[in-house]
C-alpha positions as a printed NumPy array, in Angstrom:
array([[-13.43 , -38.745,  65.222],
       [-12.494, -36.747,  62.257],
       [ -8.676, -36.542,  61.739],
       [ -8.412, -34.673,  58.608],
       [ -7.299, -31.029,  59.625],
       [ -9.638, -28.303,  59.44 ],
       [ -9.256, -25.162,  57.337],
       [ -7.128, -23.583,  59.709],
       [ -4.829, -26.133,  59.406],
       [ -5.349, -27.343,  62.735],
       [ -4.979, -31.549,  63.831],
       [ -7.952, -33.12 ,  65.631],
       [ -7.202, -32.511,  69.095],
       [ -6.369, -28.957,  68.812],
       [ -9.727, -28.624,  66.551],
       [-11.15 , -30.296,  69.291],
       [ -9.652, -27.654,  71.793],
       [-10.587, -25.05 ,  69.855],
       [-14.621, -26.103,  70.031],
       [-14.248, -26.259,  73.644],
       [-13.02 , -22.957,  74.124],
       [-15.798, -21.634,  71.295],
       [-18.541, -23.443,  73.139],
       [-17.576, -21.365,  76.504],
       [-17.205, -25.745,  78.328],
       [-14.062, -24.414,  79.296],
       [-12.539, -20.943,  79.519],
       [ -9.094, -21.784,  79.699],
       [ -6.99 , -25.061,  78.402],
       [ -4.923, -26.821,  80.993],
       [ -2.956, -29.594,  79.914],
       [  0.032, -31.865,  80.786],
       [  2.841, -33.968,  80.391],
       [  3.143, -36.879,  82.941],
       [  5.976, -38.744,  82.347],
       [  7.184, -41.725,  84.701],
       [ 10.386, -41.303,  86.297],
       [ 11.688, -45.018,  85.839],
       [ 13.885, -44.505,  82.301],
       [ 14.956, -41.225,  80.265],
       [ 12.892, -39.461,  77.861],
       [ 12.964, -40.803,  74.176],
       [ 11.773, -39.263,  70.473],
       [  8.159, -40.448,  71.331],
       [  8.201, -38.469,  74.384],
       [  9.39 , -35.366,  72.419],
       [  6.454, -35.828,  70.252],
       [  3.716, -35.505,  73.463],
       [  5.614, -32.696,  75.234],
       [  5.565, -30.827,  72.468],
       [  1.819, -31.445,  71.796],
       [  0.483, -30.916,  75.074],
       [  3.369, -27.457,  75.973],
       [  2.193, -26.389,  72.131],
       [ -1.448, -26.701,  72.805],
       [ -1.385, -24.963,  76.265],
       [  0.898, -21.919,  74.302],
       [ -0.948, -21.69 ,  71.217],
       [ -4.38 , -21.237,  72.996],
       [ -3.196, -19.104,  75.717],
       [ -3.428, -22.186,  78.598],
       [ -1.05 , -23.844,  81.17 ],
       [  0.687, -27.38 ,  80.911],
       [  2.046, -28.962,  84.107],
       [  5.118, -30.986,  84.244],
       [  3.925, -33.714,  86.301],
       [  6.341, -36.48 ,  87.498],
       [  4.164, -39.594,  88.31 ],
       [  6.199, -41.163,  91.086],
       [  3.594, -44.108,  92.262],
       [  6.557, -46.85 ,  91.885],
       [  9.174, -46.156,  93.825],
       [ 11.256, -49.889,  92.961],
       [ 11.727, -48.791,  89.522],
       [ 11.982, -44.273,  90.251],
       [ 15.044, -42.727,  90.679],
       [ 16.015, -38.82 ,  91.15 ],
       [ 18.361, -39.53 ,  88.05 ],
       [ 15.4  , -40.054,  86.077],
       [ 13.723, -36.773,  87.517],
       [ 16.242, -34.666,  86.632],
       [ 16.565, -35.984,  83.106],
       [ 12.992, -35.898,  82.494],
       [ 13.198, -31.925,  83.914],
       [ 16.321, -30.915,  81.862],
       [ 15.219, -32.974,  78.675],
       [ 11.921, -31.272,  78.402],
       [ 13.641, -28.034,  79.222],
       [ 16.423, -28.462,  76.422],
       [ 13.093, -28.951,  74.048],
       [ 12.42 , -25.3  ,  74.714],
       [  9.388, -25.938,  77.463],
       [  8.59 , -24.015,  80.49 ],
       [  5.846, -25.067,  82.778],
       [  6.642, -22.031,  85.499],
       [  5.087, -23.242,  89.053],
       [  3.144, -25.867,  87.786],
       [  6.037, -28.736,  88.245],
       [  4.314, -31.161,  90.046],
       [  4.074, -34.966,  91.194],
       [  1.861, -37.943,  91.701],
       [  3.4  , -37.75 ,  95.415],
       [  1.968, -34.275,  96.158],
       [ -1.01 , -35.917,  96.102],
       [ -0.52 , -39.19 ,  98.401],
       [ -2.852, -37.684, 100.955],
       [ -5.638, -36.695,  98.583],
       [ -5.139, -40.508,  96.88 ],
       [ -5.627, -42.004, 100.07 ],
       [ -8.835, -40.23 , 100.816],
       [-10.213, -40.832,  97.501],
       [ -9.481, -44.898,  98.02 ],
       [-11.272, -44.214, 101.376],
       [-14.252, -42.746,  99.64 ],
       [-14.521, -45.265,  97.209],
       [-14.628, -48.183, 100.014],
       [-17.293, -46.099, 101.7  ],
       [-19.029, -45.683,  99.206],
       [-19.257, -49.441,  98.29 ],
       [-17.125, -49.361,  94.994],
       [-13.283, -50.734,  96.698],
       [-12.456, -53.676,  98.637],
       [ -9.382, -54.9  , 100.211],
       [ -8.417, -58.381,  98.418],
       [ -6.444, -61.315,  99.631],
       [ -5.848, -62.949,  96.457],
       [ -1.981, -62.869,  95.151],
       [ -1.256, -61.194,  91.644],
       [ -0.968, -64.269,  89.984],
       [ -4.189, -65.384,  91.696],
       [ -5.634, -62.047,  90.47 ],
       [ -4.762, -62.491,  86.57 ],
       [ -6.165, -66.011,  87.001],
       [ -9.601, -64.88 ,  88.428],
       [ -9.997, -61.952,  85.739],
       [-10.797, -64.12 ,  82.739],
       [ -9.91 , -63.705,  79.266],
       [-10.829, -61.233,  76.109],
       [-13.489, -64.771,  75.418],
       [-14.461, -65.605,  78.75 ],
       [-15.635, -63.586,  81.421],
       [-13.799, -63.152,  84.979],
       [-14.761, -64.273,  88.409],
       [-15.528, -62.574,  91.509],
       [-12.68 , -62.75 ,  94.363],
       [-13.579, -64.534,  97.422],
       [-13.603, -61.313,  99.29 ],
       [-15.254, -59.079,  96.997],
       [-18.3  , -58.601,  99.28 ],
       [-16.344, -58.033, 102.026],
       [-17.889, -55.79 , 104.701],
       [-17.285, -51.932, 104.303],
       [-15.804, -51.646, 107.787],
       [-13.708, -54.822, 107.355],
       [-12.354, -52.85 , 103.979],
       [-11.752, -49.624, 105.743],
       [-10.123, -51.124, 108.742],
       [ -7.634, -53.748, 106.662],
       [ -7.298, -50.741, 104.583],
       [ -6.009, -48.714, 107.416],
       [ -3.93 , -51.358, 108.551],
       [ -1.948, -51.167, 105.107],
       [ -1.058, -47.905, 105.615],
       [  0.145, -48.74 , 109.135],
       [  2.527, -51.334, 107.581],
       [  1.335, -54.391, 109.573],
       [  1.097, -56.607, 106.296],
       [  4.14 , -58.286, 103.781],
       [  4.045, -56.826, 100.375],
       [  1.439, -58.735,  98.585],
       [ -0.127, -59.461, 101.249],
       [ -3.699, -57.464, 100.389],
       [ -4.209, -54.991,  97.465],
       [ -7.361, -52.318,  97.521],
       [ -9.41 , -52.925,  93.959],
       [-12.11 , -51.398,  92.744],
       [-15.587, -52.758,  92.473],
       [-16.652, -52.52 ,  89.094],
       [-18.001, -55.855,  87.006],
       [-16.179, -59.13 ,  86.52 ],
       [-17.836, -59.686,  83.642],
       [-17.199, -56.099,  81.65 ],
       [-15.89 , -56.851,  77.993],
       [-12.856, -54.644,  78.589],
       [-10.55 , -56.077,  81.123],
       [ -9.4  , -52.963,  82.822],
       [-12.938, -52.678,  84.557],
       [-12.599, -55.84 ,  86.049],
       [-11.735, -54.717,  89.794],
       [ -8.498, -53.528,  88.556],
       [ -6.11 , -52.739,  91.509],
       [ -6.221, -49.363,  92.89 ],
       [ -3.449, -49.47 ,  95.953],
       [ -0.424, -52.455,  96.731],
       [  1.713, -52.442,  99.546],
       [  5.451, -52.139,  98.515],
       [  8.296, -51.26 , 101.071],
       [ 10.542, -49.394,  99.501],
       [ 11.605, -46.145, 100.279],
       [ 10.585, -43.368,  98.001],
       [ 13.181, -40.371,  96.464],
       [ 10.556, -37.897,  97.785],
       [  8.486, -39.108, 100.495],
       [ 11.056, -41.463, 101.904],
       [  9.491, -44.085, 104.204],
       [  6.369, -42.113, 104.893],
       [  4.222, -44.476, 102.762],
       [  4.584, -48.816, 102.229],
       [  1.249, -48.256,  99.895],
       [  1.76 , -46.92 ,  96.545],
       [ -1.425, -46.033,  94.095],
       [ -1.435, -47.842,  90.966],
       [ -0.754, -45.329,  87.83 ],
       [ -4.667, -45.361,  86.061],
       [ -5.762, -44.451,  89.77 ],
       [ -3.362, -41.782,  90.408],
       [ -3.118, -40.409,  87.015],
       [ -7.117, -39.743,  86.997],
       [ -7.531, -37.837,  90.218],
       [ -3.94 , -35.731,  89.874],
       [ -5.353, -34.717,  86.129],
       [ -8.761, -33.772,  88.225],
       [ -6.788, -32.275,  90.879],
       [ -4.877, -29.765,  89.025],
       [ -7.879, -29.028,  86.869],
       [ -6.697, -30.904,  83.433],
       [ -9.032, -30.087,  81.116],
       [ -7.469, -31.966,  77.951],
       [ -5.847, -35.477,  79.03 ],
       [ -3.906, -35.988,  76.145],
       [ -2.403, -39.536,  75.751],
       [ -1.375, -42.106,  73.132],
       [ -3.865, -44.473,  71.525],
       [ -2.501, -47.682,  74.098],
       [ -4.472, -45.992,  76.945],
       [ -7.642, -45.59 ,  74.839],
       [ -9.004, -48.998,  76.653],
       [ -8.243, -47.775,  79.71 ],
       [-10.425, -44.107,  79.486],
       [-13.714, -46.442,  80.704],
       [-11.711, -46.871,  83.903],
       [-10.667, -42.883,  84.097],
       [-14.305, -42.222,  83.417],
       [-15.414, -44.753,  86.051],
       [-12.924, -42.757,  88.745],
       [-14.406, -39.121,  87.686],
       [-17.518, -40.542,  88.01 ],
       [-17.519, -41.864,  91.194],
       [-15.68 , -40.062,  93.258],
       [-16.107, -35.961,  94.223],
       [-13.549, -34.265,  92.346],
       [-12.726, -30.409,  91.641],
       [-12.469, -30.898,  87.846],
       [-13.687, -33.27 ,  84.966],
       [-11.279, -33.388,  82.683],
       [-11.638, -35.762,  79.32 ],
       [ -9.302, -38.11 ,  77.761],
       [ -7.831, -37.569,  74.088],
       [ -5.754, -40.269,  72.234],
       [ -3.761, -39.869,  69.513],
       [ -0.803, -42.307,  67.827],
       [  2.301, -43.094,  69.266],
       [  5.896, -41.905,  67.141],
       [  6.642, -45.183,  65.231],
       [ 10.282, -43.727,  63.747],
       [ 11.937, -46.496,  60.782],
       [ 15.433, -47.867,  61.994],
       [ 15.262, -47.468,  65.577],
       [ 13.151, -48.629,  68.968],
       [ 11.961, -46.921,  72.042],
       [ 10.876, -49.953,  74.387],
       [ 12.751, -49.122,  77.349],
       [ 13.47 , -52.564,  77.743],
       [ 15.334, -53.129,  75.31 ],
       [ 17.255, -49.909,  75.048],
       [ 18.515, -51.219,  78.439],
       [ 19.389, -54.582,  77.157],
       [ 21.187, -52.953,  74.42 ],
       [ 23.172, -51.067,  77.586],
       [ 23.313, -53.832,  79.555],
       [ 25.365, -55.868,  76.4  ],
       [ 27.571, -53.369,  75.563],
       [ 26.521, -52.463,  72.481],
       [ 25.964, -49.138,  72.736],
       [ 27.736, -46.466,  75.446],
       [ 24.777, -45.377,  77.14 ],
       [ 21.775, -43.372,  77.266],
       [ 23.292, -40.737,  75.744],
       [ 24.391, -42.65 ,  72.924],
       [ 24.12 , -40.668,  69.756],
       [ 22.612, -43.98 ,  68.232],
       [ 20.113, -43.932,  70.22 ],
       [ 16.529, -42.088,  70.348],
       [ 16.772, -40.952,  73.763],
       [ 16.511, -37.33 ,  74.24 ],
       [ 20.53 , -37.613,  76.07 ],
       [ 21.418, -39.139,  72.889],
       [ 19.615, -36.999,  70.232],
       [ 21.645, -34.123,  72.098],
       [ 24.466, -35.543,  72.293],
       [ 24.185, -36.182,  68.477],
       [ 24.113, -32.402,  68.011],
       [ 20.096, -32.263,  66.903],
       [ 18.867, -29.169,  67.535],
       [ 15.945, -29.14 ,  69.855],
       [ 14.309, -26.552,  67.545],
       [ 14.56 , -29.135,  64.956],
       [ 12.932, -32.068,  66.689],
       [  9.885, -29.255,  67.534],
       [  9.833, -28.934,  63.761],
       [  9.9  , -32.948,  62.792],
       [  6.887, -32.993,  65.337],
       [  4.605, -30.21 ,  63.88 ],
       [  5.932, -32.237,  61.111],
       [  4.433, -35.354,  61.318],
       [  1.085, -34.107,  62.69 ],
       [ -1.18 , -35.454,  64.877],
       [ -3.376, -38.38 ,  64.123],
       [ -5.291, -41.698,  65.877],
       [ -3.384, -43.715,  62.885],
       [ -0.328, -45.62 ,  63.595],
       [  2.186, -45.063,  60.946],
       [  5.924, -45.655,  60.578],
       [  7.737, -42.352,  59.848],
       [ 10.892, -41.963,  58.237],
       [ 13.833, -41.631,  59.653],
       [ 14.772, -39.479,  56.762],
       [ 12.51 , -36.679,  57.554],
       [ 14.229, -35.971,  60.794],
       [ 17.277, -35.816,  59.227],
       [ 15.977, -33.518,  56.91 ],
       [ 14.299, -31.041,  59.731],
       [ 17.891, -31.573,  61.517],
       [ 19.552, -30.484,  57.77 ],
       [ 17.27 , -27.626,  57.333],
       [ 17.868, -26.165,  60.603],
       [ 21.778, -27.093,  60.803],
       [ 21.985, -25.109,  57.579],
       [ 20.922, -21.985,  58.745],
       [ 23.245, -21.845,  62.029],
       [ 26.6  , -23.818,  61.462],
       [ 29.043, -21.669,  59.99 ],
       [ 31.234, -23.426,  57.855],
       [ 34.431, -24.813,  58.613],
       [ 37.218, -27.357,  56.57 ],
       [ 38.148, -31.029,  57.785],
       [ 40.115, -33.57 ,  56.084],
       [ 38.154, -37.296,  57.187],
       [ 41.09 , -39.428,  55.112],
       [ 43.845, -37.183,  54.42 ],
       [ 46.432, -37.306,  51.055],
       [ 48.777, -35.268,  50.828],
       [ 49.33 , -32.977,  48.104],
       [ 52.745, -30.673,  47.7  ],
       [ 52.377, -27.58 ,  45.495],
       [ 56.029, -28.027,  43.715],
       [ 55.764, -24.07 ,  42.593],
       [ 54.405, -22.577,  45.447],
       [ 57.898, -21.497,  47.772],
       [ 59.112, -23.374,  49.612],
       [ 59.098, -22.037,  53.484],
       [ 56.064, -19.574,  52.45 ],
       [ 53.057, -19.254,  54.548],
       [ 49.751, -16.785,  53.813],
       [ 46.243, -16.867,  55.178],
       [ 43.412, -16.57 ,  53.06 ],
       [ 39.652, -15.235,  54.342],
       [ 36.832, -17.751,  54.212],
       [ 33.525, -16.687,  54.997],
       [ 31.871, -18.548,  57.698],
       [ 28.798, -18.582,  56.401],
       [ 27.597, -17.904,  52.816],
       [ 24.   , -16.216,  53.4  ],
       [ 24.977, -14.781,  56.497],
       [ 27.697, -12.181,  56.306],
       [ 26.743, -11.426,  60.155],
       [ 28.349, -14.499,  61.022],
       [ 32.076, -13.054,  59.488],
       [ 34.826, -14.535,  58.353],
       [ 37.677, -16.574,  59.457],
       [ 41.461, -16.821,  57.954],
       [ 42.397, -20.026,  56.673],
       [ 46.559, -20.875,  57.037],
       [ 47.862, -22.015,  53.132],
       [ 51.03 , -23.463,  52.318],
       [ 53.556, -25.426,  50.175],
       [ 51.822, -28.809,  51.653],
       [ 48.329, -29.112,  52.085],
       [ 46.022, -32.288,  53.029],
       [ 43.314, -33.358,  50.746],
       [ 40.476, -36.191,  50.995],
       [ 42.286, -39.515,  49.109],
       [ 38.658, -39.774,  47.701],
       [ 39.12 , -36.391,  45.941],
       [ 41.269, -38.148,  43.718],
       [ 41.375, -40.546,  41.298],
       [ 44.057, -42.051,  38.73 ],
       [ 41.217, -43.487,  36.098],
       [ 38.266, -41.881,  36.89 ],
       [ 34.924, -42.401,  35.557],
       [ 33.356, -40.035,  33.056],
       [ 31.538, -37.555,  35.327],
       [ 34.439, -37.51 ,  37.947],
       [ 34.867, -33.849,  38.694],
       [ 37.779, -34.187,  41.246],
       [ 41.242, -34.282,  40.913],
       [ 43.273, -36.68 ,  37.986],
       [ 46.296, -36.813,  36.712],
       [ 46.824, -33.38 ,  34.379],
       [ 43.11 , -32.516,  35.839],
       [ 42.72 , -28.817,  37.413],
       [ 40.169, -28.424,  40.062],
       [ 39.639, -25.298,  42.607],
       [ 40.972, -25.43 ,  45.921],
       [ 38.086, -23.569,  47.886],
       [ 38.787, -20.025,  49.071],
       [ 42.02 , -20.821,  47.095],
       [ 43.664, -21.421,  43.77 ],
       [ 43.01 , -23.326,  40.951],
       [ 45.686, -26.582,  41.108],
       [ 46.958, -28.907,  38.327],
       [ 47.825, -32.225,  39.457],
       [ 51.068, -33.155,  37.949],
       [ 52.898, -36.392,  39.419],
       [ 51.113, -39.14 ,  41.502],
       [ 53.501, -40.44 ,  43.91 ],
       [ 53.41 , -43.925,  45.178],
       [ 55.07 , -46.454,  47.652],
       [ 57.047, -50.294,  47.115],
       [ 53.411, -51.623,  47.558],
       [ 51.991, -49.231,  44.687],
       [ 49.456, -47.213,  47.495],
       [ 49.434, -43.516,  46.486],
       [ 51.234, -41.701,  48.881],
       [ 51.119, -37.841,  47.49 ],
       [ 50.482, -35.971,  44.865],
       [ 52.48 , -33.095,  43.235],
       [ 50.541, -30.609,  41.803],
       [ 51.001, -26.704,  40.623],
       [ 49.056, -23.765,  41.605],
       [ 47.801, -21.279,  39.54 ],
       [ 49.103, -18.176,  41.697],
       [ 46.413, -15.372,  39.44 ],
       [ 43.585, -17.441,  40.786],
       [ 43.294, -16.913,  44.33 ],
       [ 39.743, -16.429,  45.081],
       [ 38.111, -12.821,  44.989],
       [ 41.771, -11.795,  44.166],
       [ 40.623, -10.281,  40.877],
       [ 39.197, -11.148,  37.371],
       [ 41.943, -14.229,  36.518],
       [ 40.318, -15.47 ,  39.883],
       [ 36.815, -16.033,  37.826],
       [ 38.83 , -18.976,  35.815],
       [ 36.413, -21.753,  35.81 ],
       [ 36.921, -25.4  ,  36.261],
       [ 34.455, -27.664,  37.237],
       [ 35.843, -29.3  ,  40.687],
       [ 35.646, -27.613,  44.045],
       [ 37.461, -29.61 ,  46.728],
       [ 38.227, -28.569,  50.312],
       [ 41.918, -29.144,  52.146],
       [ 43.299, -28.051,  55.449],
       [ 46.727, -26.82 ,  55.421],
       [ 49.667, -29.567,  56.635],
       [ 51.248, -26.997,  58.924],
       [ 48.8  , -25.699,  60.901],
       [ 46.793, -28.966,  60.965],
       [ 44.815, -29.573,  63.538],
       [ 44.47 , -33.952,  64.164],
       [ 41.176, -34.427,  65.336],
       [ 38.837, -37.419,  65.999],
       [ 35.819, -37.833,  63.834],
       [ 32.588, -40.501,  64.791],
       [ 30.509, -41.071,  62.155],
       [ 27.11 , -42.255,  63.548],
       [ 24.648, -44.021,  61.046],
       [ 21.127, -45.693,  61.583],
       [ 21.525, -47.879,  64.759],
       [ 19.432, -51.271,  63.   ],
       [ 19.462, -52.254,  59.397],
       [ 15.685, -52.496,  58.829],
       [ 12.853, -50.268,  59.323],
       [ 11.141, -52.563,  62.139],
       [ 13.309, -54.365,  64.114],
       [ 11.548, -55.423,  67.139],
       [  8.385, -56.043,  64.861],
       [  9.862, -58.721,  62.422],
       [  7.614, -60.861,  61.318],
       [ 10.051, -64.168,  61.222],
       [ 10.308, -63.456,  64.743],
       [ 14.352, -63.07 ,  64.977],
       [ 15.609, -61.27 ,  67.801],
       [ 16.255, -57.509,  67.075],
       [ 19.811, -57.412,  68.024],
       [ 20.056, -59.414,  64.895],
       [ 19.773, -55.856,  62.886],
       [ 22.335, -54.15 ,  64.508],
       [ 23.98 , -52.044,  61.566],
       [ 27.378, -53.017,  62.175],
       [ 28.553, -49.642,  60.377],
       [ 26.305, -47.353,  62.876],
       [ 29.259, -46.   ,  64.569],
       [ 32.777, -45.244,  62.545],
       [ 35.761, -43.42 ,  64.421],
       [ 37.64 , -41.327,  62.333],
       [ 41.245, -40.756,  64.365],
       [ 44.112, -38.73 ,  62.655],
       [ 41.595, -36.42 ,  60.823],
       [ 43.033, -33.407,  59.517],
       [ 41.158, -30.11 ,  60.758],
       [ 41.431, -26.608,  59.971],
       [ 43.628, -24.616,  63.262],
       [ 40.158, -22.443,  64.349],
       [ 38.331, -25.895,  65.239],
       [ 40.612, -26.322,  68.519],
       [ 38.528, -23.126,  69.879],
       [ 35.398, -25.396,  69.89 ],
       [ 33.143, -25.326,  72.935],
       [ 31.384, -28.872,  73.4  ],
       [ 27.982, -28.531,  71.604],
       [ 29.071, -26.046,  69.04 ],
       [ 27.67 , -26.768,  65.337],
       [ 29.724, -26.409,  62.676],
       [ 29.248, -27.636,  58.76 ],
       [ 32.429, -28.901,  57.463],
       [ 32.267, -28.121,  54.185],
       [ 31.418, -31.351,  51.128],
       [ 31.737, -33.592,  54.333],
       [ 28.306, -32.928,  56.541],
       [ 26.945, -31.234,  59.486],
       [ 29.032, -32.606,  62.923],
       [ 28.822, -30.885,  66.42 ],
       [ 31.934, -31.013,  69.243],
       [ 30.944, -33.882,  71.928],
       [ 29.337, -32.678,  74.739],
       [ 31.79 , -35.024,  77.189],
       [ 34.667, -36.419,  75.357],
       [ 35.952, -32.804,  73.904],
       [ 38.749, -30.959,  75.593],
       [ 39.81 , -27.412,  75.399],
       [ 42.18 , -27.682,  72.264],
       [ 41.213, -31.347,  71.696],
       [ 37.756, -31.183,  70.118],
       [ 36.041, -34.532,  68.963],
       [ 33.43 , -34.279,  66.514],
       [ 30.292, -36.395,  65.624],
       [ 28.474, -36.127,  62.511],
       [ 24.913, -34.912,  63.351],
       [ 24.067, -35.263,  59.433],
       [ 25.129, -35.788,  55.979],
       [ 24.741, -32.852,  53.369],
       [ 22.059, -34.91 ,  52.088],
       [ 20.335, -38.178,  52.54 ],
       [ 22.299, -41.053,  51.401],
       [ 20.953, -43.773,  52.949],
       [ 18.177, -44.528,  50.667],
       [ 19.987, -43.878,  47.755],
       [ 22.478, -46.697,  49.625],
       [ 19.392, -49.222,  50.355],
       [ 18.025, -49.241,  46.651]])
């Protein structure tokens, strides 16, 4: 298949989607999402709901929202209703067509009745291990089962008593009849039906047989006339069995499989496994975890769902695996933060700094716009004072040649504010700077008049000591220290590459008053610091706590150099 993009721009499904509509094989597109409800939704889910919702809207077609529920040991309705609200949050709408593999138990059944009419299904005896041992290897062909010619009415009958319960789990499975000796494994007899008592979130204890997903997946995509089975490329091996299902068995639709690569993002892992284990441990909160690449946690980071739509138009489509940067997200996260946050001041490490002309027991507020490019957004009034906090990196008693921040006798601009003059450092017994005393310029206040156009070449932000606000501040970095780390080649343990700096809380930060208005989920840039959105569970009304979503700009690779 050709991947390079046509001249429309288009990736090599949607070309592919586009024929088939030309051609007149199929008048309208119907695709799908068909997520398993046994973990939350992560970044490489993101990528497939918005490829298969995008498709359906761009050509005019539906996309169901399937849940396939076949394995009811390892489903849960907590994992339904993520899976609906995540895909939701993303900006999708499927309208009627949220469905689920159990809608279809009925029509399942009948189809695994048609197949052991028809000669192509038999009801086996062996155990699973029994099963992997008889199948052979990618060298050496399998072997038939013992009771792989059993009698169609023997199959049909032990078949029926399945579904009646009278056997132990493992007892008998249904598999297909296809050839033991096929090169690709998956067409030899794979399992179609077990028996498994447990009771279902939907169904309940209507059913001890549960389809197996390749079964199930097929004849739903048939049965709710899927025209484009879109999938990634770790299912291509198993479209010979799909086929095999479509072919044999009388179905309303045929739709086709399409694979494409999975999301491979640097610095992080989606294997459900082991974002559990990393639960399990401790070492992160949740699955919400900012760290992490769930869809809870890339929310509760503060990404913008509009900006993980972008990162996936993005990175295109493809049936190459490649590892994508972690800084591109970022950068779609920037890009969009930019345009929304309004801007706002916090102090992450506060100094103090007195303004030893400024009078004493005088207070004034000074207008800040909230956003520069968009005057719809307004303006807020900032507090100002005698003493005011500033970042203790702002300043510096022997600074470097290009250091543009406050020094001893240096001026810099306070912003929305005067120009200042540092004038004493201040320091304790132990030597640590403690505060600065500095003079203000009182003819520079900003848009105050032409003395206001003085210009020195250090902007700094503050937050006034009065009105303070003390806030909490978590910094959240790159979860692992290396671009692979469940895929190193010496073969150490990824938990070995936990960045021990992903996570940084900031208490006794210094914020400007407005911020203790902020609704959880509310973006704000604070200004020379980065982009950092109120926690959606941990703020309070008057207590915000804020985690950084994004830095101004991408420092980490500057860092790893």
């Amino acid at each position: 298949m050709n991947e390079a993009a046509d001249s429309g721009g288009r990736d090599f499904i949607r070309q592919i989607v586009a024929d088939d509509l030309a051609s007149g094989r199929h008048a309208r597109v119907v695709t799908r999402f068909p997520p398993e409800p046994n973990g939350f939704l992560h970044i490489g889910h993101a990528k497939s709901i918005c490829l298969n919702f995008g498709i359906a809207a761009e050509f005019g077609g539906d996309c169901y929202l399937r849940l396939d529920d076949t394995n009811p040991v390892r489903e849960d309705q907590e994992y339904v209703d993520a899976i609906i609200e995540g895909v939701h949050w993303l900006g999708f709408d499927w309208g009627p067509r949220l469905t689920h593999a159990s809608d279809y138990f009925e029509a399942l059944h009948d189809c695994a009745v048609q197949l052991i009419r028809a000669g192509k299904a038999y009801v086996d005896s062996l155990s699973a291990e029994q099963i992997r041992e008889y199948r052979g290897t990618l060298t050496t062909p399998g072997r038939p089962s013992p009771d792989r010619e059993r009698p169609v009415a023997e199959n049909l009958e032990l078949f029926r008593r399945m579904r009646a319960g009278e056997f132990a789990d493992g007892q008998y499975v249904l598999r297909a009849k296809i050839d033991m000796a096929a090169p690709n494994i998956n067409l030899r007899d794979p399992t179609l039906y077990r028996i498994r008592r447990a009771s279902h979130q939907r169904t309940g204890d209507a059913w001890c047989i549960y389809p197996m997903y390749d079964f199930a997946h097929t004849i739903s995509d048939a049965l709710e006339g899927i025209t484009h089975s879109i999938c990634t490329l770790e299912f291509e091996d198993h479209r010979p069995l799909y086929e095999w299902l479509l072919d044999q068995l009388q179905l309303p639709a045929r739709p086709r499989q399409y694979e494409f690569s999975r999301l491979n993002v640097a610095y992080t892992i989606t294997s459900k496994r082991r974002l559990a284990e990393l639960i399990e441990l401790g070492l992160v909160g949740g699955w919400d975890d900012p760290r992490l690449p769930t869809i809870l946690g890339m929310r509760r980071r503060g990404y913008p769902p509009e900006a993980l739509r972008e990162f996936c138009s993005r990175i295109g489509v493809t049936k190459k695996d490649h590892l994508i940067e972690m800084a591109l997200l970022e950068s779609c996260v920037r890009d969009d933060l930019n345009r929304r946050a309004p801007r706002a001041m916090a102090v992450l490490d506060p100094l103090k700094l007195v303004l030893v002309n400024y009078p004493q027991g005088q207070v004034e507020t000074l207008p800040a716009a909230n956003h520069p490019e968009r005057p719809e957004l307004g303006s807020r009034e900032l507090p100002f004072g005698r003493e005011l906090w500033i970042e203790r990196e702002d300043f510096m008693e022997d600074p470097p040649k290009k250091f543009f921040r406050l020094r001893p006798g240096g001026e810099v601009r306070l912003r929305n504010a005067y120009i200042i003059r540092c004038e004493e450092v201040v320091k304790d017994a132990a030597g640590n700077i403690t505060e600065l005393r500095c003079s203000y310029d009182p003819a520079t206040r900003s848009g105050s008049g032409p003395a206001a156009e003085r210009k020195v070449k250090g902007t700094i932000h503050w937050v006034a000591a009065h009105a303070a606000l003390a806030g909490e501040l978590r910094l959240y970095d790159r979860l692992f220290t290396v671009e692979r780390p469940d895929a190193d080649p010496s073969g150490r343990d990824f938990r070995e590459f936990i960045n021990p700096s992903s996570l940084e809380r900031r208490l006794g930060c210094m914020l400007e008053p407005a911020l203790a208005a902020a609704v959880p989920g509310a973006w704000y840039q604070f200004e020379r610091v980065g982009y950092f959105v109120a926690d959606r569970v941990d703020s309070r009304p008057g207590q915000p706590v804020f985690n950084r979503v994004v830095g101004l700009r991408d420092s980490w690779a500057k860092a790893q150099a």
